[in-house]
C-alpha positions as CSV (number, residue, x, y, z in Angstrom):
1,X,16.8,-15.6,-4.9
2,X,16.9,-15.2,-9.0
3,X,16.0,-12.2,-10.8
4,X,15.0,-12.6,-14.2
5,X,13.4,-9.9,-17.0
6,X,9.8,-9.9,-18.0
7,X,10.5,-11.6,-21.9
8,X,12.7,-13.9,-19.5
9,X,10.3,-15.2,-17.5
10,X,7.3,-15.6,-20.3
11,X,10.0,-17.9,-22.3
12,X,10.2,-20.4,-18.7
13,X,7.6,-19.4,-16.7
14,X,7.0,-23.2,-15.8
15,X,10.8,-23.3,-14.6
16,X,10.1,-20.3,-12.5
17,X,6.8,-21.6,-10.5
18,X,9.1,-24.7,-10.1
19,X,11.6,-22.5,-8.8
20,X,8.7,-20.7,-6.1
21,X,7.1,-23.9,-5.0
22,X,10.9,-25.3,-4.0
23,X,10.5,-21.9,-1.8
24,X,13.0,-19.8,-4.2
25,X,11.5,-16.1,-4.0
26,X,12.3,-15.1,-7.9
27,X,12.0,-11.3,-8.8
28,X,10.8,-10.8,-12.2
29,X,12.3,-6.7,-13.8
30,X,10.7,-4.6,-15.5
31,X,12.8,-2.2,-17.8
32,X,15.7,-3.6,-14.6
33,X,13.3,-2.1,-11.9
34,X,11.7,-5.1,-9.8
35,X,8.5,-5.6,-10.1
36,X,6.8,-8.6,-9.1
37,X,8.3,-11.7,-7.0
38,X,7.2,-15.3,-7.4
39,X,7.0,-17.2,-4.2
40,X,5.1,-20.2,-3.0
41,X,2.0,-20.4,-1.9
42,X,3.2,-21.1,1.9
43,X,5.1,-18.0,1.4
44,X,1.8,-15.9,0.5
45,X,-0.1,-17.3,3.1
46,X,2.4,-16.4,5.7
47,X,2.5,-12.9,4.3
48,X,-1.0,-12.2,4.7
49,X,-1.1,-13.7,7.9
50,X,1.1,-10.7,8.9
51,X,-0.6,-8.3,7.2
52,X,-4.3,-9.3,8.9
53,X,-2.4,-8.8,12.5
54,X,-3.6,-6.0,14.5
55,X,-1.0,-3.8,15.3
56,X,-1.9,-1.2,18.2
57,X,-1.6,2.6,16.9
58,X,1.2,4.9,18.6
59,X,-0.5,6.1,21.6
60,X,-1.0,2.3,22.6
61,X,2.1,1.6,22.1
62,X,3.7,4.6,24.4
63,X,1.1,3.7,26.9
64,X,3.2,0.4,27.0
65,X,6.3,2.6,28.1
66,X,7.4,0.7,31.4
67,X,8.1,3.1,34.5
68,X,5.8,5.2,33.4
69,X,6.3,8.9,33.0
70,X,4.7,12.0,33.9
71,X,4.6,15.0,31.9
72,X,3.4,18.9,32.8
73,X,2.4,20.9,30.3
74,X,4.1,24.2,30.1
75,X,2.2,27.0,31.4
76,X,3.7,29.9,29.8
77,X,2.1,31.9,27.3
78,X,2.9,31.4,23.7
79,X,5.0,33.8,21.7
80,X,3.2,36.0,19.7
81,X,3.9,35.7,15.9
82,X,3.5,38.4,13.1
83,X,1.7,37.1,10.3
């Protein structure tokens, strides 16, 4: 994985995209702060394959709990609270 600067990367962009498509991820700076990465288009796709999953919300996933557990709620009053 390279990093280059912005003005870097405008002088040899074509290197760079050479650099992706070989499946190099380059991160191009901006004022030393990453900004962008280059990577190949297989690289892409596979990322927003894994961004279109569904992933189930938190109470799906703690209904997956195995064993299962059973809770009570607590019957007691509440404190009272000066406001």
């Amino acid at each position: 994985m390279s990093t280059i600067s912005v003005a870097e990367a405008k002088a040899g962009f074509a290197g760079l995209v050479d650099e992706a498509a070989n499946g190099e991820f380059v991160t191009i700076t901006r004022h030393g702060k990453p900004a962008a990465v280059l990577v190949s288009v297989e690289a892409a796709e596979a990322a927003k394959r894994a961004l279109k999953k569904p992933r189930p919300n938190f109470g799906d996933f703690l209904l997956t709990f195995p064993g299962g557990v059973e809770l009570e709620r607590n019957p007691s009053k509440m404190r009272d609270i000066d406001l």
